[in-house]
PQR file of N, CA, C, O and H, with PARSE charges and radii, in Angstrom:
ATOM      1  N   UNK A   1     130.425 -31.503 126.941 -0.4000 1.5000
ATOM      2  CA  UNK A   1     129.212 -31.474 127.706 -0.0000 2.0000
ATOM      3  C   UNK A   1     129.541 -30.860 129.072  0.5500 1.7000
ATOM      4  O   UNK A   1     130.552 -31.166 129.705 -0.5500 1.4000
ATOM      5  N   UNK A   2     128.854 -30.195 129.382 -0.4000 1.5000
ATOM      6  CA  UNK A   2     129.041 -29.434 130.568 -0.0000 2.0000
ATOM      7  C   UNK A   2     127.554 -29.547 131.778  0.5500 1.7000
ATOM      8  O   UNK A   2     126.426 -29.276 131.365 -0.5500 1.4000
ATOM      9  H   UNK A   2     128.033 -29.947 128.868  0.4000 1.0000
ATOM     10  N   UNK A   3     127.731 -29.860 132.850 -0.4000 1.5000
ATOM     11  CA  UNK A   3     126.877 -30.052 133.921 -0.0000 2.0000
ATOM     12  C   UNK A   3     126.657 -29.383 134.269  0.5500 1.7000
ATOM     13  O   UNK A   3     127.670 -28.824 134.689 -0.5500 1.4000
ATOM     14  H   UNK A   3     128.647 -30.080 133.185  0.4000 1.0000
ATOM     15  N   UNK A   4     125.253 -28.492 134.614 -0.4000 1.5000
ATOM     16  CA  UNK A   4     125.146 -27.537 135.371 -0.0000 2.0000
ATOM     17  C   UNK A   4     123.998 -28.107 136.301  0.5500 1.7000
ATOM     18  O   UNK A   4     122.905 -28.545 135.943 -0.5500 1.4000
ATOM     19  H   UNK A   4     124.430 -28.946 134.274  0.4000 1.0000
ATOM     20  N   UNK A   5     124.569 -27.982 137.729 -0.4000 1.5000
ATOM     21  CA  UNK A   5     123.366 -28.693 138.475 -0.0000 2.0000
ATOM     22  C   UNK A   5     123.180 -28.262 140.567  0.5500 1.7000
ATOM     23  O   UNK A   5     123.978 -27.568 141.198 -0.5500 1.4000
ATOM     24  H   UNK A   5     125.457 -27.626 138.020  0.4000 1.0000
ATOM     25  N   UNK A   6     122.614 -28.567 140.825 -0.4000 1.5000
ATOM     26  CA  UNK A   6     122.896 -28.528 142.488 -0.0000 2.0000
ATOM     27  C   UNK A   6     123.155 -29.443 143.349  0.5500 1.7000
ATOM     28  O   UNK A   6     123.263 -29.330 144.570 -0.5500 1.4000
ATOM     29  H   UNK A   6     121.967 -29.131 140.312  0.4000 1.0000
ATOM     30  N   UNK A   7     123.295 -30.738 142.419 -0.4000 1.5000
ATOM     31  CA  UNK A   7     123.920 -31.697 143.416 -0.0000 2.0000
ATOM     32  C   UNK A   7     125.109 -31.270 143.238  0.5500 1.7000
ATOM     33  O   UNK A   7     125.429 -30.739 142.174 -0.5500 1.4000
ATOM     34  H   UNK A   7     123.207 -30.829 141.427  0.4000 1.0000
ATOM     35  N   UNK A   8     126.227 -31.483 144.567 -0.4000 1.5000
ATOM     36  CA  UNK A   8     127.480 -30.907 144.711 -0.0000 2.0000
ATOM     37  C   UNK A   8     127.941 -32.099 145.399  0.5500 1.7000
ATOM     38  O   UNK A   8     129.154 -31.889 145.400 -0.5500 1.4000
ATOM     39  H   UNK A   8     125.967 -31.915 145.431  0.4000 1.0000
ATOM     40  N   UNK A   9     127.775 -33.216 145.987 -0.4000 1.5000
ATOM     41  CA  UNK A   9     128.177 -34.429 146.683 -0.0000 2.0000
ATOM     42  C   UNK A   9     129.300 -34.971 145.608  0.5500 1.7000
ATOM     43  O   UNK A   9     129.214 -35.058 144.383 -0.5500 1.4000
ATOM     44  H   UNK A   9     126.789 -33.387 145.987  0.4000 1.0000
ATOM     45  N   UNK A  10     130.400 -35.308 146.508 -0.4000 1.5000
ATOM     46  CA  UNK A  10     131.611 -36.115 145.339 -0.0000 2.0000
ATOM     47  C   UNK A  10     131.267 -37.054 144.718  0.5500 1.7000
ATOM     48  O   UNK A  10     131.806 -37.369 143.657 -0.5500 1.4000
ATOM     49  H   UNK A  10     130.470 -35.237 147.503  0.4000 1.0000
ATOM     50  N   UNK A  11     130.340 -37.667 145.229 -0.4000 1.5000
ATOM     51  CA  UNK A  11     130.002 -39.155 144.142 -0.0000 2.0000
ATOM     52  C   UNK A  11     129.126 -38.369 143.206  0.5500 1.7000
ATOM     53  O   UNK A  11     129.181 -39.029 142.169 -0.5500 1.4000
ATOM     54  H   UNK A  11     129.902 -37.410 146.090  0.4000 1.0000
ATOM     55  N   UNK A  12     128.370 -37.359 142.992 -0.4000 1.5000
ATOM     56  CA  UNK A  12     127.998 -37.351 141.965 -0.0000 2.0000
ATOM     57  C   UNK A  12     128.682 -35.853 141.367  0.5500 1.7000
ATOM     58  O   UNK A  12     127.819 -35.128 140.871 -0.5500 1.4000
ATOM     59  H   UNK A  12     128.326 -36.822 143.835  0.4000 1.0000
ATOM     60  N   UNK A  13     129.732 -35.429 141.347 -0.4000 1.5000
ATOM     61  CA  UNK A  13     130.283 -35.144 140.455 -0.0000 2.0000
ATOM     62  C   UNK A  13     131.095 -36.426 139.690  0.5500 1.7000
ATOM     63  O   UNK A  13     130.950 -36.698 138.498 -0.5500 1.4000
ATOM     64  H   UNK A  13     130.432 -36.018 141.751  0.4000 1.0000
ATOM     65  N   UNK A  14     131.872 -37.064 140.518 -0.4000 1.5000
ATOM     66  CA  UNK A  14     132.505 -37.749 139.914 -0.0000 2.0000
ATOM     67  C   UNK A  14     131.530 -39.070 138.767  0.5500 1.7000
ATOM     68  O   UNK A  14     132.096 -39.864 138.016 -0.5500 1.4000
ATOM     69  H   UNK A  14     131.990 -36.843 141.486  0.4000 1.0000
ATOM     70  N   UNK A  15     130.180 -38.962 138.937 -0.4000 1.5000
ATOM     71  CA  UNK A  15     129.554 -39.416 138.016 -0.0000 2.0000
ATOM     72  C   UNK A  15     129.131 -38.612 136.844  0.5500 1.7000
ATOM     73  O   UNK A  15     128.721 -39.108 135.795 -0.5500 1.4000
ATOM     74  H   UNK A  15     129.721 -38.317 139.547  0.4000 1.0000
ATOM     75  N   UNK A  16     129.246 -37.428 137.064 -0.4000 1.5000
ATOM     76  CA  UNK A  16     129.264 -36.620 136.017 -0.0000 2.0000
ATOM     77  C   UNK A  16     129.804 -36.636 134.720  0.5500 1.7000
ATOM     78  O   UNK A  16     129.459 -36.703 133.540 -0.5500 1.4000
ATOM     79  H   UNK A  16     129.580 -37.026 137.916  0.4000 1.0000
ATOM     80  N   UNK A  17     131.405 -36.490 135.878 -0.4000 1.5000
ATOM     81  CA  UNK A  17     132.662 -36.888 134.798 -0.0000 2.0000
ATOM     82  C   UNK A  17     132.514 -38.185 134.520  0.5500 1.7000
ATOM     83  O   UNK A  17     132.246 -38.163 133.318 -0.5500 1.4000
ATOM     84  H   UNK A  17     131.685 -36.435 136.836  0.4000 1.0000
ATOM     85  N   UNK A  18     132.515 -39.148 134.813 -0.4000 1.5000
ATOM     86  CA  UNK A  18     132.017 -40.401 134.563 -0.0000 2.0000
ATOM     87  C   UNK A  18     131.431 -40.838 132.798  0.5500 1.7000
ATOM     88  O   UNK A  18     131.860 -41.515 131.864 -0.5500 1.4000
ATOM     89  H   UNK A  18     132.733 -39.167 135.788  0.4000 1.0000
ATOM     90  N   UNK A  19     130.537 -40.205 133.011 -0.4000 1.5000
ATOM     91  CA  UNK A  19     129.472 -40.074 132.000 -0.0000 2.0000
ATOM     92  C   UNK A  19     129.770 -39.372 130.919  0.5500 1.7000
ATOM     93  O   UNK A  19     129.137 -39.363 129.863 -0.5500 1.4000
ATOM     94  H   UNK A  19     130.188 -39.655 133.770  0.4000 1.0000
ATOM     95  N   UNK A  20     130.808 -38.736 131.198 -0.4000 1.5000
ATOM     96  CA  UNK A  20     131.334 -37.776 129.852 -0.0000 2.0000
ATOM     97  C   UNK A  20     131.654 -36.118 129.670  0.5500 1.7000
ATOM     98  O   UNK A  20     132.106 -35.479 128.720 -0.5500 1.4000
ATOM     99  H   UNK A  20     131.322 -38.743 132.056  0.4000 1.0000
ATOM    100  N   UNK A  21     131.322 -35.824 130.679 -0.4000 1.5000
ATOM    101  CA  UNK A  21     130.985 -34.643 131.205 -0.0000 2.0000
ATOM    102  C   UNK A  21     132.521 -33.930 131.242  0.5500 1.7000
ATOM    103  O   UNK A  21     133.444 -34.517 131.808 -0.5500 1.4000
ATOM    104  H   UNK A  21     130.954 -36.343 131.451  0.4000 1.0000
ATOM    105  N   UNK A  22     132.730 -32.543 130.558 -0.4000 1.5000
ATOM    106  CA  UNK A  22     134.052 -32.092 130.310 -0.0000 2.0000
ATOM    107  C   UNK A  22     134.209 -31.193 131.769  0.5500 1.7000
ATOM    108  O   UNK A  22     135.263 -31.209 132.405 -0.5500 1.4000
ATOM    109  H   UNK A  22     131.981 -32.066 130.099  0.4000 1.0000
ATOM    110  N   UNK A  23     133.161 -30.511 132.147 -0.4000 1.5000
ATOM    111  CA  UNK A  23     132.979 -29.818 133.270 -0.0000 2.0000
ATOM    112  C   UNK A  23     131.606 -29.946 134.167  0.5500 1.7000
ATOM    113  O   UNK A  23     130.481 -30.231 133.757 -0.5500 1.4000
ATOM    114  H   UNK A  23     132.305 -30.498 131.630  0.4000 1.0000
ATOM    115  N   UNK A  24     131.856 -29.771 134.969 -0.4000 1.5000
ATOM    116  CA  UNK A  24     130.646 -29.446 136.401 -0.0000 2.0000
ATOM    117  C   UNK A  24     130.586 -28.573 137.085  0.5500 1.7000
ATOM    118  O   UNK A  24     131.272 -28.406 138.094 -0.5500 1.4000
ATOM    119  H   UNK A  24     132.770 -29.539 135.302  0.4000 1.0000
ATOM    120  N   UNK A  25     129.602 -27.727 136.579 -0.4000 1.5000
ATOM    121  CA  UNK A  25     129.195 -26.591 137.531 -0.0000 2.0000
ATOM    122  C   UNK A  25     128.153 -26.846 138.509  0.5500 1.7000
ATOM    123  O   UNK A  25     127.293 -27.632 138.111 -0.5500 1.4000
ATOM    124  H   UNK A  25     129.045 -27.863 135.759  0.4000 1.0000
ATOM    125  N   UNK A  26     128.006 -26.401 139.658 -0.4000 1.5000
ATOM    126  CA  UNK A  26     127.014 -26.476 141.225 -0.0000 2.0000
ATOM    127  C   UNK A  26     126.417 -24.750 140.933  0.5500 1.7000
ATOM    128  O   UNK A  26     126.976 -23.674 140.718 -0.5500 1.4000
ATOM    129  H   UNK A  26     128.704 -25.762 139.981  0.4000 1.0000
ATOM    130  N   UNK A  27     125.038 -25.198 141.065 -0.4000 1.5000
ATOM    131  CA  UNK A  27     124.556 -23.972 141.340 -0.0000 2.0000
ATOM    132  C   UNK A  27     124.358 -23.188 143.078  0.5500 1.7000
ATOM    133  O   UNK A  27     123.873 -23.802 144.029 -0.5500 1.4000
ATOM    134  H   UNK A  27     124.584 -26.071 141.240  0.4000 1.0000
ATOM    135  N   UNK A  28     124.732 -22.113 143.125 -0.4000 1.5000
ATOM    136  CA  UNK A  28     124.785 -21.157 142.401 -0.0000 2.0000
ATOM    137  C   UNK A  28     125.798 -20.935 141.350  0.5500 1.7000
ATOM    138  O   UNK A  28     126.793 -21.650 141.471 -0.5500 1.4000
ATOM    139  H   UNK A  28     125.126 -21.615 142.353  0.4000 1.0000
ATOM    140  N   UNK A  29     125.790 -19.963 140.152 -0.4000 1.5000
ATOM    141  CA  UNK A  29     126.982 -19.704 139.766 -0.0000 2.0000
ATOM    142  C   UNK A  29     126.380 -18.739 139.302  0.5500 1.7000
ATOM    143  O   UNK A  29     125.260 -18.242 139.424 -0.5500 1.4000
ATOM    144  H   UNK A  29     124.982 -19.382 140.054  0.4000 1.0000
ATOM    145  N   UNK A  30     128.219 -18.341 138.183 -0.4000 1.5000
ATOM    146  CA  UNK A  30     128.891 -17.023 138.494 -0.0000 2.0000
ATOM    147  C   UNK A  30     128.112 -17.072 136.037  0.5500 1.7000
ATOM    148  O   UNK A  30     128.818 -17.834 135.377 -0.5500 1.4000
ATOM    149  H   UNK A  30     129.128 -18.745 138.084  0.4000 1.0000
ATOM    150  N   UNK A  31     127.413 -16.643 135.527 -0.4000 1.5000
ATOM    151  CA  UNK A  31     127.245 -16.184 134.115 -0.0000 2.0000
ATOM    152  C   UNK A  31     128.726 -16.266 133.687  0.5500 1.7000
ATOM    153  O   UNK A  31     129.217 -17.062 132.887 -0.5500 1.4000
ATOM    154  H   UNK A  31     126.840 -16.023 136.063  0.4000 1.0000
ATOM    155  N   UNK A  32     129.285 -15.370 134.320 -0.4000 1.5000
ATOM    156  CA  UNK A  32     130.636 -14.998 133.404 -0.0000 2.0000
ATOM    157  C   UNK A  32     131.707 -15.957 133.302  0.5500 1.7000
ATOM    158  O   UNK A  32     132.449 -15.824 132.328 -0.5500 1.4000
ATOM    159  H   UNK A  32     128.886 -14.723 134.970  0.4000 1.0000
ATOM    160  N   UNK A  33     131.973 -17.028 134.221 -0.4000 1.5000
ATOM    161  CA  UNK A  33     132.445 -18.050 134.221 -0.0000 2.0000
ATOM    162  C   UNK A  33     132.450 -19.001 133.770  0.5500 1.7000
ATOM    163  O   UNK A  33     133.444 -19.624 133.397 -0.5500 1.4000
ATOM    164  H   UNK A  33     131.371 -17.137 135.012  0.4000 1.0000
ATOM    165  N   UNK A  34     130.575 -19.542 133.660 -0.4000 1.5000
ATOM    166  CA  UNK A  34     130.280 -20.497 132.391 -0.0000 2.0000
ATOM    167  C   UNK A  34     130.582 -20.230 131.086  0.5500 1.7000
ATOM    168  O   UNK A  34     131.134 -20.936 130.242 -0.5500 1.4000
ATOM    169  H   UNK A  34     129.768 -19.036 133.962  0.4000 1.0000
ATOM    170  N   UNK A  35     130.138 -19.096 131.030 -0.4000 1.5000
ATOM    171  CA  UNK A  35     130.544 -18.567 129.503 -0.0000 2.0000
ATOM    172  C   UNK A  35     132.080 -19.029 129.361  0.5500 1.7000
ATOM    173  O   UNK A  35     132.376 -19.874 128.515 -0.5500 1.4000
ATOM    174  H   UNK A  35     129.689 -18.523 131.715  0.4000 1.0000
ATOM    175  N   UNK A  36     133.084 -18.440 130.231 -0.4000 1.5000
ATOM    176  CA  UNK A  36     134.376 -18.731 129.727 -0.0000 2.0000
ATOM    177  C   UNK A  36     134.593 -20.476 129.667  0.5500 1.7000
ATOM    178  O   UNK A  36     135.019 -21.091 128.689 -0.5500 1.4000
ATOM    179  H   UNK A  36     132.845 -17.754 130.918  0.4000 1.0000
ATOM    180  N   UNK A  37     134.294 -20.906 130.620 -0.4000 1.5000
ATOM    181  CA  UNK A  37     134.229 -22.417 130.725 -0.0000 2.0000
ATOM    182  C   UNK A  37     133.738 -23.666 129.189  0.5500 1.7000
ATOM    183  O   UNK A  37     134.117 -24.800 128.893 -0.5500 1.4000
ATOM    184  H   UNK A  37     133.948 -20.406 131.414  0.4000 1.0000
ATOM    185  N   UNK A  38     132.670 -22.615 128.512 -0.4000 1.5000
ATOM    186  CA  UNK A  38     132.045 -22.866 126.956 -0.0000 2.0000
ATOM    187  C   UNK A  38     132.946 -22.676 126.558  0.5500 1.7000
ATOM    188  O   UNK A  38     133.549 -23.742 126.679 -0.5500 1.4000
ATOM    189  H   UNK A  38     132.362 -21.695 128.752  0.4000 1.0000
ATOM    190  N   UNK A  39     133.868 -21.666 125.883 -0.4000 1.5000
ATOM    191  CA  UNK A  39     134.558 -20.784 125.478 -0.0000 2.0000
ATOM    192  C   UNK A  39     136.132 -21.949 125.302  0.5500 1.7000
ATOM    193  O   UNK A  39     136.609 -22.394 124.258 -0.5500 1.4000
ATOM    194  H   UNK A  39     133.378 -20.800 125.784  0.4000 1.0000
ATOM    195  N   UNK A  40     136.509 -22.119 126.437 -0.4000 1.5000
ATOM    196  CA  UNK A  40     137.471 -23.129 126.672 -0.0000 2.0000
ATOM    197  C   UNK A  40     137.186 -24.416 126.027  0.5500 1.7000
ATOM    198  O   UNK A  40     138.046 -25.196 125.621 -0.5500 1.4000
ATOM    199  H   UNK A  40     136.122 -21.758 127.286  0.4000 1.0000
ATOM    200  N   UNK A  41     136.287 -24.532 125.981 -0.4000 1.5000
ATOM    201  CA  UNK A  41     135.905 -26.378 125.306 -0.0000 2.0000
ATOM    202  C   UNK A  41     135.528 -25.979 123.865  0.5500 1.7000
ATOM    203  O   UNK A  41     135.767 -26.810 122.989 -0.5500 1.4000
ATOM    204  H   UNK A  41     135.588 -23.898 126.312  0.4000 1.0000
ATOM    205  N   UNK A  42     135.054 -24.986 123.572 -0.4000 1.5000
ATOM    206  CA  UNK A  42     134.882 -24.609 122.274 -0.0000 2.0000
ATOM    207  C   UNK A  42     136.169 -24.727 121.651  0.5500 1.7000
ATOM    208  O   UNK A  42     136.204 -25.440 120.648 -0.5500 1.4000
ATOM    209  H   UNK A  42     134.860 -24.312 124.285  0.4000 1.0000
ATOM    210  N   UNK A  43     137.407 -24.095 122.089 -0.4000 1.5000
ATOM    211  CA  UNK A  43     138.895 -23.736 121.751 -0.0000 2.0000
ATOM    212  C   UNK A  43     139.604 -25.168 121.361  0.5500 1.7000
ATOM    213  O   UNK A  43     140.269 -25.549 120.398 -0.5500 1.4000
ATOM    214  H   UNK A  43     137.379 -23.516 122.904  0.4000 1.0000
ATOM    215  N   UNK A  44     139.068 -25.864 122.761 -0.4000 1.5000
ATOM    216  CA  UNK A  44     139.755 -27.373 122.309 -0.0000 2.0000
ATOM    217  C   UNK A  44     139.191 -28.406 121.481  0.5500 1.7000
ATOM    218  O   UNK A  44     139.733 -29.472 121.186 -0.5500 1.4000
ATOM    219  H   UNK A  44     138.528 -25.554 123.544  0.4000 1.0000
ATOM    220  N   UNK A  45     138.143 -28.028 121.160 -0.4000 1.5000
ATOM    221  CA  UNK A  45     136.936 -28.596 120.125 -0.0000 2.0000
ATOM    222  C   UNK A  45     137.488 -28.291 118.875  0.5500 1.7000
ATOM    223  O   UNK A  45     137.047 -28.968 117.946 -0.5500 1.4000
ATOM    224  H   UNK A  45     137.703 -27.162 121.399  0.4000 1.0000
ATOM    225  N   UNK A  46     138.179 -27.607 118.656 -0.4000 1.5000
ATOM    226  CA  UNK A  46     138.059 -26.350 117.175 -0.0000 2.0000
ATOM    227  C   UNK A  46     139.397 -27.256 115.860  0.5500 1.7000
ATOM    228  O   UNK A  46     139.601 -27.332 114.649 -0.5500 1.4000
ATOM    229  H   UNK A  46     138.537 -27.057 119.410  0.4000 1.0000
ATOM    230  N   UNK A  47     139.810 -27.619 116.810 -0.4000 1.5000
ATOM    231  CA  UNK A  47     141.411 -28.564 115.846 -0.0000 2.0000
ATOM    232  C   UNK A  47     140.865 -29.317 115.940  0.5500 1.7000
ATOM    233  O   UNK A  47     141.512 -29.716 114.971 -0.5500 1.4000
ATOM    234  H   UNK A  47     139.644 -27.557 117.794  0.4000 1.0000
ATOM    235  N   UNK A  48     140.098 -30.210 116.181 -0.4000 1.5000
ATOM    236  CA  UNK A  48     138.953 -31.663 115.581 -0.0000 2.0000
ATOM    237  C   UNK A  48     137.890 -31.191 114.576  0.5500 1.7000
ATOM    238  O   UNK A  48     137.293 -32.066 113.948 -0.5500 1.4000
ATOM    239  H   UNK A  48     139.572 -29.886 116.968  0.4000 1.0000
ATOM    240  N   UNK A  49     137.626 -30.055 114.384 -0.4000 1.5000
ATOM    241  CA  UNK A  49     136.153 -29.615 114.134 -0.0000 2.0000
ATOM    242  C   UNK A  49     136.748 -29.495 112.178  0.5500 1.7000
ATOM    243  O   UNK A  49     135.951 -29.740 111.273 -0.5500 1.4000
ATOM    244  H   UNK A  49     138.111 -29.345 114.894  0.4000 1.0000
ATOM    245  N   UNK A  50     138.117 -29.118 111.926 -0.4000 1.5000
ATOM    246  CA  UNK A  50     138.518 -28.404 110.604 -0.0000 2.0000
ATOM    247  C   UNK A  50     137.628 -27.255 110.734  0.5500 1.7000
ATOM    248  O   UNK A  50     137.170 -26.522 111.612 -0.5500 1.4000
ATOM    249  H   UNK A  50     138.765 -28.919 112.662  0.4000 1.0000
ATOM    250  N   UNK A  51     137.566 -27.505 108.856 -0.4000 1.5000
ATOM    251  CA  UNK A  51     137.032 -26.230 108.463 -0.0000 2.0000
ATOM    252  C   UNK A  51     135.690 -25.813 109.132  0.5500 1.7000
ATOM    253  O   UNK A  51     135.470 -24.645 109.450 -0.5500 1.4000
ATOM    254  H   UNK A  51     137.937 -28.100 108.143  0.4000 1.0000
ATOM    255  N   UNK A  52     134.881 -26.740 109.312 -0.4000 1.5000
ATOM    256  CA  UNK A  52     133.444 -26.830 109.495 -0.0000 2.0000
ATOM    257  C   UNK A  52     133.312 -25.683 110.688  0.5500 1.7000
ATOM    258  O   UNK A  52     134.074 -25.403 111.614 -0.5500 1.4000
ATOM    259  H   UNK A  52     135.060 -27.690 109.054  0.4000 1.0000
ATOM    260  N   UNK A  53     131.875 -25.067 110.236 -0.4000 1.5000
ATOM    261  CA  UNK A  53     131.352 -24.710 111.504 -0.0000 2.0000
ATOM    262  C   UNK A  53     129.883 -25.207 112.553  0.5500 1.7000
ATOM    263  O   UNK A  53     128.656 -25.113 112.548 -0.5500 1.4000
ATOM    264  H   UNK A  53     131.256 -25.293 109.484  0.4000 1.0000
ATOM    265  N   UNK A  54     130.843 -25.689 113.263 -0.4000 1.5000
ATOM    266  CA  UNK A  54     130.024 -26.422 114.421 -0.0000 2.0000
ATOM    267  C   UNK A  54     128.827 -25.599 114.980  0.5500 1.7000
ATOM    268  O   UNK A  54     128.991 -24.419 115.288 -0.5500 1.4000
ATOM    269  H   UNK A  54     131.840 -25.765 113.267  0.4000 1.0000
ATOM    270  N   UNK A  55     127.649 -26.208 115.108 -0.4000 1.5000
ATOM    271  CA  UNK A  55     126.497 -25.333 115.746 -0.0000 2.0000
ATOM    272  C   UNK A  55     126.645 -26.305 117.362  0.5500 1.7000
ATOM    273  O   UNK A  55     126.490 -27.519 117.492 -0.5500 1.4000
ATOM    274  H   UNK A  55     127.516 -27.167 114.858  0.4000 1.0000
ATOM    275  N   UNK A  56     126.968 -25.350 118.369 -0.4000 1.5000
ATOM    276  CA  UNK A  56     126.280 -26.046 119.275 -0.0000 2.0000
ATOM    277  C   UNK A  56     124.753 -25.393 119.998  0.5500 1.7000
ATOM    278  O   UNK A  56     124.490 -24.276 119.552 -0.5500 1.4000
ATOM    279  H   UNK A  56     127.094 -24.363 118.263  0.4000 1.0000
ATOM    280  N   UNK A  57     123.780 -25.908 120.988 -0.4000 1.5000
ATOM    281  CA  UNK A  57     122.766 -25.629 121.309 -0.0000 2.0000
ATOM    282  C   UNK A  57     123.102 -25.870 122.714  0.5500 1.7000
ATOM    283  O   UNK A  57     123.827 -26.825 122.993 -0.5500 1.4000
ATOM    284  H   UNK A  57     123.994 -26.815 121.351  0.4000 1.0000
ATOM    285  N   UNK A  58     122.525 -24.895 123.861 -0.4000 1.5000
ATOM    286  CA  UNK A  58     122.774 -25.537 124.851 -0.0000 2.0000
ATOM    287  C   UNK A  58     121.470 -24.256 125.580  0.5500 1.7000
ATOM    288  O   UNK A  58     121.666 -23.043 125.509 -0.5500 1.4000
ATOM    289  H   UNK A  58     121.935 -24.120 123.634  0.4000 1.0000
ATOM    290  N   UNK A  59     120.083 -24.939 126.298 -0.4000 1.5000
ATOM    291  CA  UNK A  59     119.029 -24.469 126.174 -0.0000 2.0000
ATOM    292  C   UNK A  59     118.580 -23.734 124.742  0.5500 1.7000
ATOM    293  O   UNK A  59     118.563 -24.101 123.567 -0.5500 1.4000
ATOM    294  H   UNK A  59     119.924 -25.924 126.355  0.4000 1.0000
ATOM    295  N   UNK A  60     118.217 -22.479 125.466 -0.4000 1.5000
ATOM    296  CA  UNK A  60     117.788 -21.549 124.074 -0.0000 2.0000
ATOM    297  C   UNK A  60     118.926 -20.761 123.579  0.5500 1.7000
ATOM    298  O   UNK A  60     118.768 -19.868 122.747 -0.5500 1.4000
ATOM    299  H   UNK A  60     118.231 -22.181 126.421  0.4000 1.0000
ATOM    300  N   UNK A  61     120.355 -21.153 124.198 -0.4000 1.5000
ATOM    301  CA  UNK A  61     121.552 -20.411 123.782 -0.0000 2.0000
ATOM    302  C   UNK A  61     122.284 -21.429 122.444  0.5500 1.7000
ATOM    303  O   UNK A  61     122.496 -22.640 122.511 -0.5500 1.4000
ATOM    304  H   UNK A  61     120.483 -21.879 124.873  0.4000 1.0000
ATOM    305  N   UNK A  62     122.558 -20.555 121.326 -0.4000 1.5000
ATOM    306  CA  UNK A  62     123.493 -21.282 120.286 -0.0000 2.0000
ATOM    307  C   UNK A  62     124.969 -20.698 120.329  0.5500 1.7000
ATOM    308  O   UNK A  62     125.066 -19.476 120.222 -0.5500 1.4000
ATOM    309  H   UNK A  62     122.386 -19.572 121.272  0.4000 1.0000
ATOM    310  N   UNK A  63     126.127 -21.446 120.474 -0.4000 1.5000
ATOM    311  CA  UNK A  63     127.248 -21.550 120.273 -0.0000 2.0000
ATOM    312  C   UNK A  63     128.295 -22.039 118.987  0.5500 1.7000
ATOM    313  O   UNK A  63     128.572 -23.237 119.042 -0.5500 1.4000
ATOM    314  H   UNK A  63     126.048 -22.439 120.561  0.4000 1.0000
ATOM    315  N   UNK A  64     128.780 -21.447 118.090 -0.4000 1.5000
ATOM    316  CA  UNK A  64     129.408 -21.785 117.133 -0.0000 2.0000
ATOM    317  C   UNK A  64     130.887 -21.800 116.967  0.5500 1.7000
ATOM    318  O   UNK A  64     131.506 -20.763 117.206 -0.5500 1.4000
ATOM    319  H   UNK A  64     128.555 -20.474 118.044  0.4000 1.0000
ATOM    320  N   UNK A  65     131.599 -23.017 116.528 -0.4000 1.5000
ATOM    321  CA  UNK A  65     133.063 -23.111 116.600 -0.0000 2.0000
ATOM    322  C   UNK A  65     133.822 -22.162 116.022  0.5500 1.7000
ATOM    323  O   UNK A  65     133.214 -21.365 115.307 -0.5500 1.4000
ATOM    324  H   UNK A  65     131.096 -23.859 116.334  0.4000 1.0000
ATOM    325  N   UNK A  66     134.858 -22.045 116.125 -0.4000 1.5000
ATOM    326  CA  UNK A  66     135.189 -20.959 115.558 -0.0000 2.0000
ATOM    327  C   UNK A  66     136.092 -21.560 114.402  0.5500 1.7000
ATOM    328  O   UNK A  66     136.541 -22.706 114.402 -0.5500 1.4000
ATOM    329  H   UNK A  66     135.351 -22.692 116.706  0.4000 1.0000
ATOM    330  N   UNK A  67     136.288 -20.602 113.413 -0.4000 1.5000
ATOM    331  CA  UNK A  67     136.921 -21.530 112.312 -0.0000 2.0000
ATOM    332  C   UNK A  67     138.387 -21.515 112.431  0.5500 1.7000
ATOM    333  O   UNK A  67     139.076 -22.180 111.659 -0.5500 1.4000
ATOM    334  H   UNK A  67     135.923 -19.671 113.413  0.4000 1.0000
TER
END
């Protein structure tokens, strides 16, 4: 799960992570960064996932594990 938000105050990132949250992004941000940031949790997702392919959803964007 990844945060994308504009509160930037330490107590509430650290409630972020708290809550489960693998990353926290503060807006503004950078497209190309989140993407890699997905990308990275996808990678470490992928040796739990086996064979299967994982759908993730995140708005109107779909993300799939890689096999």
């Amino acid at each position: 799960m990844v945060f994308l938000t504009a509160k930037t105050l330490k107590e509430d990132i650290l409630s972020g992570y708290n809550v489960g949250a693998d990353d926290y992004i503060t807006k503004p941000f950078d497209t190309e960064v989140l993407l890699c940031k997905i990308q990275a949790i996808l990678k470490r997702e992928s040796p739990r996932l086996g064979q299967e392919k994982v759908q993730f959803i995140i708005g109107s964007y779909e993300f799939y594990s890689a096999l």
